[in-house]
DRENNULO-377447 format. One record per residue: residue number from 1; residue in one letter; x, y, z of N, C-alpha, C in turn. Coordinates in Angstrom, 1 decimal. Atoms other than C-alpha are relative to their C-alpha. Layout:
# DRENNULO-377447
pt k->NUM, r->a, n_px->X, n_py->Y, n_pz->Z, ca_px->X, ca_py->Y, ca_pz->Z, c_px->X, c_py->Y, c_pz->Z
...
# end
This chain:
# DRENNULO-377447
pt k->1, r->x, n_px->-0.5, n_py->-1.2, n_pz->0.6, ca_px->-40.6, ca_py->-1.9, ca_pz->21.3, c_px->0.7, c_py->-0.3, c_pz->-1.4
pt k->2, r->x, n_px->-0.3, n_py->0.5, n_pz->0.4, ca_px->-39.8, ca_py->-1.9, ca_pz->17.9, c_px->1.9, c_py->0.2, c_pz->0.1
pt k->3, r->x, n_px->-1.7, n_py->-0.3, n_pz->0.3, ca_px->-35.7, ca_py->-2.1, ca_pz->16.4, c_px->0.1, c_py->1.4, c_pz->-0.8
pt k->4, r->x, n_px->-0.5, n_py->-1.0, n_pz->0.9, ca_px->-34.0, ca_py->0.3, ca_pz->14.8, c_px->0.6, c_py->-0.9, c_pz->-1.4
pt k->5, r->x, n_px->0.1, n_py->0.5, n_pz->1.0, ca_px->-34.1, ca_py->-0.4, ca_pz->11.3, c_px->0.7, c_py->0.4, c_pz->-1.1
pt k->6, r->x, n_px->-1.1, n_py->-0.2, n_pz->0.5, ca_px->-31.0, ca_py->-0.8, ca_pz->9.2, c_px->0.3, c_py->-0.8, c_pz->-1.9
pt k->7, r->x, n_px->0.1, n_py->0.5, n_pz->1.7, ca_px->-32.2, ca_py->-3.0, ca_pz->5.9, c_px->-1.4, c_py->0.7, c_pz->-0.5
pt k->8, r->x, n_px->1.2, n_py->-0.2, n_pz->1.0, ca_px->-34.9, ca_py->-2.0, ca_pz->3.3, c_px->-0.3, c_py->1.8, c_pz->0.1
pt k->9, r->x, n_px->0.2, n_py->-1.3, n_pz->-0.6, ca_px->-34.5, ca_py->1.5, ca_pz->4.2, c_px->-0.5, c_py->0.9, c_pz->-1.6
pt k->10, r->x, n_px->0.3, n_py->-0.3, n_pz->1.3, ca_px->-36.1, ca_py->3.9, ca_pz->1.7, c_px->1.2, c_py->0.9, c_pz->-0.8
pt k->11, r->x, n_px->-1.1, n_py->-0.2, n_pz->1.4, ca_px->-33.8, ca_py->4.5, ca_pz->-1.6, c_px->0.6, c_py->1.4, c_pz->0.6
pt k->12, r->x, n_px->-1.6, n_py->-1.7, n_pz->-0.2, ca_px->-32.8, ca_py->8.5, ca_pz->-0.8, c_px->0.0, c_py->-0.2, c_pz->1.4
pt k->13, r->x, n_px->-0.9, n_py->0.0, n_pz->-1.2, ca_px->-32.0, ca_py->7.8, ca_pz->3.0, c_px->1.1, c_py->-0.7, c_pz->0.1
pt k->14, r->x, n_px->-1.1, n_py->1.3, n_pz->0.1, ca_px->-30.1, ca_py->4.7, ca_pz->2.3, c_px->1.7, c_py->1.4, c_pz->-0.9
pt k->15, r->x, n_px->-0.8, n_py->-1.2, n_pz->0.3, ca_px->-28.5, ca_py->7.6, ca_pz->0.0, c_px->1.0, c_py->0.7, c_pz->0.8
pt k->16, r->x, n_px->-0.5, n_py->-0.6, n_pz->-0.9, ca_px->-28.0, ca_py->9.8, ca_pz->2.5, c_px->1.2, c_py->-0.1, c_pz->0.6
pt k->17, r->x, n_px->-0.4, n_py->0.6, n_pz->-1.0, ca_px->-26.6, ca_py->7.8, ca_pz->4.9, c_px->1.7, c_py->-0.1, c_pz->-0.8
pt k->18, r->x, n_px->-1.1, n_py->0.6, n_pz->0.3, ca_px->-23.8, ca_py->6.6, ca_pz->2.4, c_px->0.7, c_py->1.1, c_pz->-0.4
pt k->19, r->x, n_px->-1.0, n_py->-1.2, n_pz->0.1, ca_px->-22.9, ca_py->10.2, ca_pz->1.6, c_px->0.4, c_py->0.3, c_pz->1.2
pt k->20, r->x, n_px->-1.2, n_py->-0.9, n_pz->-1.5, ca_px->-22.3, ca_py->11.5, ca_pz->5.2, c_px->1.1, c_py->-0.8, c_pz->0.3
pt k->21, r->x, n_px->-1.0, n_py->1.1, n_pz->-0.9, ca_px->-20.2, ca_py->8.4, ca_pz->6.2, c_px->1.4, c_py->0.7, c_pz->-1.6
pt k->22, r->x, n_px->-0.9, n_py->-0.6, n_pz->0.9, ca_px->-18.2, ca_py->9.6, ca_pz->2.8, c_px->0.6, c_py->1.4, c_pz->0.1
pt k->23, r->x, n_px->-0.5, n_py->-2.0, n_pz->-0.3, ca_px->-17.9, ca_py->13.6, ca_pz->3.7, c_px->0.6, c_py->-0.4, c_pz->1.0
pt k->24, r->x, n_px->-0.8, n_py->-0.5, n_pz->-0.9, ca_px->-17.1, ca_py->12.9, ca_pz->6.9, c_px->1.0, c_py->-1.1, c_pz->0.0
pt k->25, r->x, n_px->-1.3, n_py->0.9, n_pz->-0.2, ca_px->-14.8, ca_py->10.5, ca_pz->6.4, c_px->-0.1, c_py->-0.9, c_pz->1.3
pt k->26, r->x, n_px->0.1, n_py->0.6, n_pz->-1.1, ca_px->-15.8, ca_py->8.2, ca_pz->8.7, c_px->1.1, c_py->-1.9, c_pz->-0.1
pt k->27, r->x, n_px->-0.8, n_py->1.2, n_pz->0.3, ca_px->-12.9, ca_py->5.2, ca_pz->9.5, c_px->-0.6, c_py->-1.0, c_pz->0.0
pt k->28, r->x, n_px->0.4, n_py->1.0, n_pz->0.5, ca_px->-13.3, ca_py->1.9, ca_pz->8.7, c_px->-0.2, c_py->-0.9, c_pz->1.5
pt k->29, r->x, n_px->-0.2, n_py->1.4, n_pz->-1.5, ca_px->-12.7, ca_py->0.5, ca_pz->12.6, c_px->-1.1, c_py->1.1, c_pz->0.5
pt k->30, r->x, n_px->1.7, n_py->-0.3, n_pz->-0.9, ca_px->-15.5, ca_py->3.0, ca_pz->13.5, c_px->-1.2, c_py->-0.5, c_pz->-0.3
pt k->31, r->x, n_px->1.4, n_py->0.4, n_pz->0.7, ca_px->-17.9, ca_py->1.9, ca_pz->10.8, c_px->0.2, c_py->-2.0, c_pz->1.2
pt k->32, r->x, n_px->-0.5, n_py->1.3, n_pz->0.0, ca_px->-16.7, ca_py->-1.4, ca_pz->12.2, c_px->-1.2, c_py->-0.5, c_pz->1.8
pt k->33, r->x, n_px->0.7, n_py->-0.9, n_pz->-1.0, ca_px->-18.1, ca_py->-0.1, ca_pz->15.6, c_px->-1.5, c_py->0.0, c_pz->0.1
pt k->34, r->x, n_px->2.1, n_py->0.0, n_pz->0.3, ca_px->-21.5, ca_py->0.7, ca_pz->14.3, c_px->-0.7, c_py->-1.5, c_pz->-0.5
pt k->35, r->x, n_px->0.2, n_py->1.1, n_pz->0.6, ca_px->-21.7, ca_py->-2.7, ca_pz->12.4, c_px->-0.3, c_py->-1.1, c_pz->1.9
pt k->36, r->x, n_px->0.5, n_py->0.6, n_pz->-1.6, ca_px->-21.4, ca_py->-4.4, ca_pz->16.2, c_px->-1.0, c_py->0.4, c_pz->0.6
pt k->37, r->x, n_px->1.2, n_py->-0.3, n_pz->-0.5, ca_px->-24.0, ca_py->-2.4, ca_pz->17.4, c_px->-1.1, c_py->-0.2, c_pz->-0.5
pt k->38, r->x, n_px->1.1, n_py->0.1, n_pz->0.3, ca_px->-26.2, ca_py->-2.7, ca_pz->15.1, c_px->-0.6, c_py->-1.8, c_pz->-0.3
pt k->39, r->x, n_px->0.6, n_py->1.6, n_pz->-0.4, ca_px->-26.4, ca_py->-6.5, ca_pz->15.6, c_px->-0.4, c_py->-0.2, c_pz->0.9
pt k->40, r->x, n_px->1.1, n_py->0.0, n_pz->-1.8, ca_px->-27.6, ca_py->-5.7, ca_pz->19.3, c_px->-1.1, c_py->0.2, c_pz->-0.5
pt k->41, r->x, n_px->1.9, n_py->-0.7, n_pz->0.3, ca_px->-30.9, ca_py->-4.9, ca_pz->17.2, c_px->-0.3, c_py->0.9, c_pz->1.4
pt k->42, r->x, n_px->0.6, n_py->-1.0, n_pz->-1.2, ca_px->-31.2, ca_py->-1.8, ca_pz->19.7, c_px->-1.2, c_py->0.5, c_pz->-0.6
pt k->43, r->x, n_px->1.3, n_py->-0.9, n_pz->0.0, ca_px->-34.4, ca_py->-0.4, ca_pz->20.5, c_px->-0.3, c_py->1.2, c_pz->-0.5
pt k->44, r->x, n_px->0.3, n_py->-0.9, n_pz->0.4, ca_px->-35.8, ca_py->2.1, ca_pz->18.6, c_px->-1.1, c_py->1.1, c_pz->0.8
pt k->45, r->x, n_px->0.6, n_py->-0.8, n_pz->-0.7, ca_px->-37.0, ca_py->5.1, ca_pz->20.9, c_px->-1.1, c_py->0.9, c_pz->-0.7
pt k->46, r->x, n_px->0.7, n_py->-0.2, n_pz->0.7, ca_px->-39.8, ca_py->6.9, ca_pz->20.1, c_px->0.5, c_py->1.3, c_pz->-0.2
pt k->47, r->x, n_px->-0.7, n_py->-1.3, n_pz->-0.4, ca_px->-38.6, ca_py->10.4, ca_pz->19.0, c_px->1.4, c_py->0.0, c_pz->-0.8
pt k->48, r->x, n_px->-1.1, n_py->-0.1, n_pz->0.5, ca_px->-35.3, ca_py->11.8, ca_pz->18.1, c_px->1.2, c_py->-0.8, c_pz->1.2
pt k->49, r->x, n_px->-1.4, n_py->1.0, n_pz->-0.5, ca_px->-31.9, ca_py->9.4, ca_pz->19.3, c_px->1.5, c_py->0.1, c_pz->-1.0
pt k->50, r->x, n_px->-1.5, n_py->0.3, n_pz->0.8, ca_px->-28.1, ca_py->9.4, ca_pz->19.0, c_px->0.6, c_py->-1.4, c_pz->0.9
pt k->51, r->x, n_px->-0.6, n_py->0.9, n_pz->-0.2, ca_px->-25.6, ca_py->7.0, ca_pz->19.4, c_px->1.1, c_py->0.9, c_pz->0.1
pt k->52, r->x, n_px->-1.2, n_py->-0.4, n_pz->0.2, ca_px->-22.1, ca_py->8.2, ca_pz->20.2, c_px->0.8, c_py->-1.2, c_pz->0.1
pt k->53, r->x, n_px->-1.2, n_py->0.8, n_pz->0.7, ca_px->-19.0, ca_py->6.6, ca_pz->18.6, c_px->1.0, c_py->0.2, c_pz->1.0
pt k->54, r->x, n_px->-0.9, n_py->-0.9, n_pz->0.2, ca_px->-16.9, ca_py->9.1, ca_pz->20.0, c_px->0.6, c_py->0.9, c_pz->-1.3
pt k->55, r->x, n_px->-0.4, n_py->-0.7, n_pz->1.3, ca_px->-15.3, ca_py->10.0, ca_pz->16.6, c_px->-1.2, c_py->0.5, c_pz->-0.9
pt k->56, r->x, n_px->1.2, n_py->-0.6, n_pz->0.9, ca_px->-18.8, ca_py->10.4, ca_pz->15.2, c_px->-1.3, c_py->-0.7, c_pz->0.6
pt k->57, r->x, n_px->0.8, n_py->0.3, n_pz->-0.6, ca_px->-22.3, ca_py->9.8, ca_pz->16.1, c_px->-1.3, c_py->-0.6, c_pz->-1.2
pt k->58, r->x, n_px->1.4, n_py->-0.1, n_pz->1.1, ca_px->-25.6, ca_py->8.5, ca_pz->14.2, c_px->-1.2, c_py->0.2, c_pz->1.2
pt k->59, r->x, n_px->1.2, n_py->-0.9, n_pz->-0.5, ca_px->-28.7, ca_py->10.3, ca_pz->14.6, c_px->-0.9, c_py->-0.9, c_pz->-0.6
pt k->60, r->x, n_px->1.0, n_py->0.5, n_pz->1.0, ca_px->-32.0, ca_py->8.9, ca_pz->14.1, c_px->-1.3, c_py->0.3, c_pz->1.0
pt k->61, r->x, n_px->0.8, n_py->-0.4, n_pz->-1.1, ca_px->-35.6, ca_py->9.2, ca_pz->15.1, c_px->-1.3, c_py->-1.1, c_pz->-0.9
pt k->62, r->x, n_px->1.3, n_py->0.9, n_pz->-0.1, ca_px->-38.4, ca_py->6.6, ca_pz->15.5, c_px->1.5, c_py->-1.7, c_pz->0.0
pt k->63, r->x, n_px->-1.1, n_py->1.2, n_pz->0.6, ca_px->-36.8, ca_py->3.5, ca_pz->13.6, c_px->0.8, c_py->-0.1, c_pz->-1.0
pt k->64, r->x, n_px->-1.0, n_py->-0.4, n_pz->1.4, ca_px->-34.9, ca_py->5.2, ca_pz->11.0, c_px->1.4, c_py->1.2, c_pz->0.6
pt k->65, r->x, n_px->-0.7, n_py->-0.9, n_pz->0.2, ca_px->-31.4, ca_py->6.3, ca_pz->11.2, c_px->0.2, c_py->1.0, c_pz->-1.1
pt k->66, r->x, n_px->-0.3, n_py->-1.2, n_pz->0.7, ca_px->-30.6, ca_py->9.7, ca_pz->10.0, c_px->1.2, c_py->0.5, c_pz->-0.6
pt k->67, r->x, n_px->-0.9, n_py->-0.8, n_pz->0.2, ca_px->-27.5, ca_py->11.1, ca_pz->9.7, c_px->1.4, c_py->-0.8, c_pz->0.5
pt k->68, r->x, n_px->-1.3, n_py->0.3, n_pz->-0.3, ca_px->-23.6, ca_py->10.9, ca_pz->10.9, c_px->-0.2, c_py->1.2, c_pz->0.4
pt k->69, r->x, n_px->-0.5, n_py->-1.3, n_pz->-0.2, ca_px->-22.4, ca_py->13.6, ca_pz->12.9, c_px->1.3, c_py->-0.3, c_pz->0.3
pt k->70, r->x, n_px->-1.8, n_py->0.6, n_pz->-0.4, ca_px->-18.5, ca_py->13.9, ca_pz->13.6, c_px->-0.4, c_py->1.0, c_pz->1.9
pt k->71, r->x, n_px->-0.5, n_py->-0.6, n_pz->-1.2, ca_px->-16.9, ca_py->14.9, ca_pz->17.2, c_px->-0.6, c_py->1.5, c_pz->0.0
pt k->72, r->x, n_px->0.0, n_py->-1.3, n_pz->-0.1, ca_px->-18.1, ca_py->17.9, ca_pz->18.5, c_px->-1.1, c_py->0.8, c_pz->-0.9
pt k->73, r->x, n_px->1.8, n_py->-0.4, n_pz->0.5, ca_px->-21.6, ca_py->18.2, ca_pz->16.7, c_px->-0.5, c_py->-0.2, c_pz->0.6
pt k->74, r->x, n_px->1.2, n_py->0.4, n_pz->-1.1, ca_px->-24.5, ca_py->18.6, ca_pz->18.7, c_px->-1.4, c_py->-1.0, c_pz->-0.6
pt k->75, r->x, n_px->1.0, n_py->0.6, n_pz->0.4, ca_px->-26.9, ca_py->16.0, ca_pz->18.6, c_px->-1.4, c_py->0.1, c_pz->1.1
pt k->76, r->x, n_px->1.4, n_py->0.0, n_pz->-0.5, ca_px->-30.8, ca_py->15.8, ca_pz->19.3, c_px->-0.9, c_py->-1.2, c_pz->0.8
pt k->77, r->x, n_px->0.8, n_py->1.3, n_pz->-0.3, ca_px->-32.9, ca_py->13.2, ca_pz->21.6, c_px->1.1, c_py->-0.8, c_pz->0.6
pt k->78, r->x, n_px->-0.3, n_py->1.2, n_pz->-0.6, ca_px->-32.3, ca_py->10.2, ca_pz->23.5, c_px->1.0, c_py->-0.4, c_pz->-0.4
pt k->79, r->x, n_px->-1.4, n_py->0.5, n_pz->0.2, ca_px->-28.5, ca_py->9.2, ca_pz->23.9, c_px->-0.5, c_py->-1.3, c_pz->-0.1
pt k->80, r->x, n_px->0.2, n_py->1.2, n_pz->0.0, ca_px->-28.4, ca_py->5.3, ca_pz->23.5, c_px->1.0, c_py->-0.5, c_pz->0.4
# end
């Protein structure tokens, strides 16, 4: 199966990604959080997938994360 894929990502997602973590204000000990997980190299599902933080969540689908969501946003696809 492949990973979920967190370097070489293309230029406007990479974008993206660094605006929502900026809107929503995401803390430093949560990013901190996501940085540990994402050294599990977790499996990338095929389809749409979240991850919950608690405080906020990343969405993604195939091998590309998508988004941030905060507490209390609904997300789409395979919890992880």
């Amino acid at each position: 199966m492949p990973k979920i894929q967190w370097n070489d990502l293309p230029p406007a997602l990479r974008e993206h990604l660094f605006d929502r973590v900026r809107e929503r204000k995401i803390a430093a000990e949560d990013l901190w959080r996501l940085k540990l997980w994402r050294e599990s190299e977790p499996d990338a599902p095929e389809g749409p997938w979240f991850k919950d933080f608690g405080s906020f969540k990343v969405c993604g689908e195939g091998k590309y994360p998508r988004t941030f969501l905060l507490r209390g946003q609904a997300a789409k696809g395979k919890c992880l």
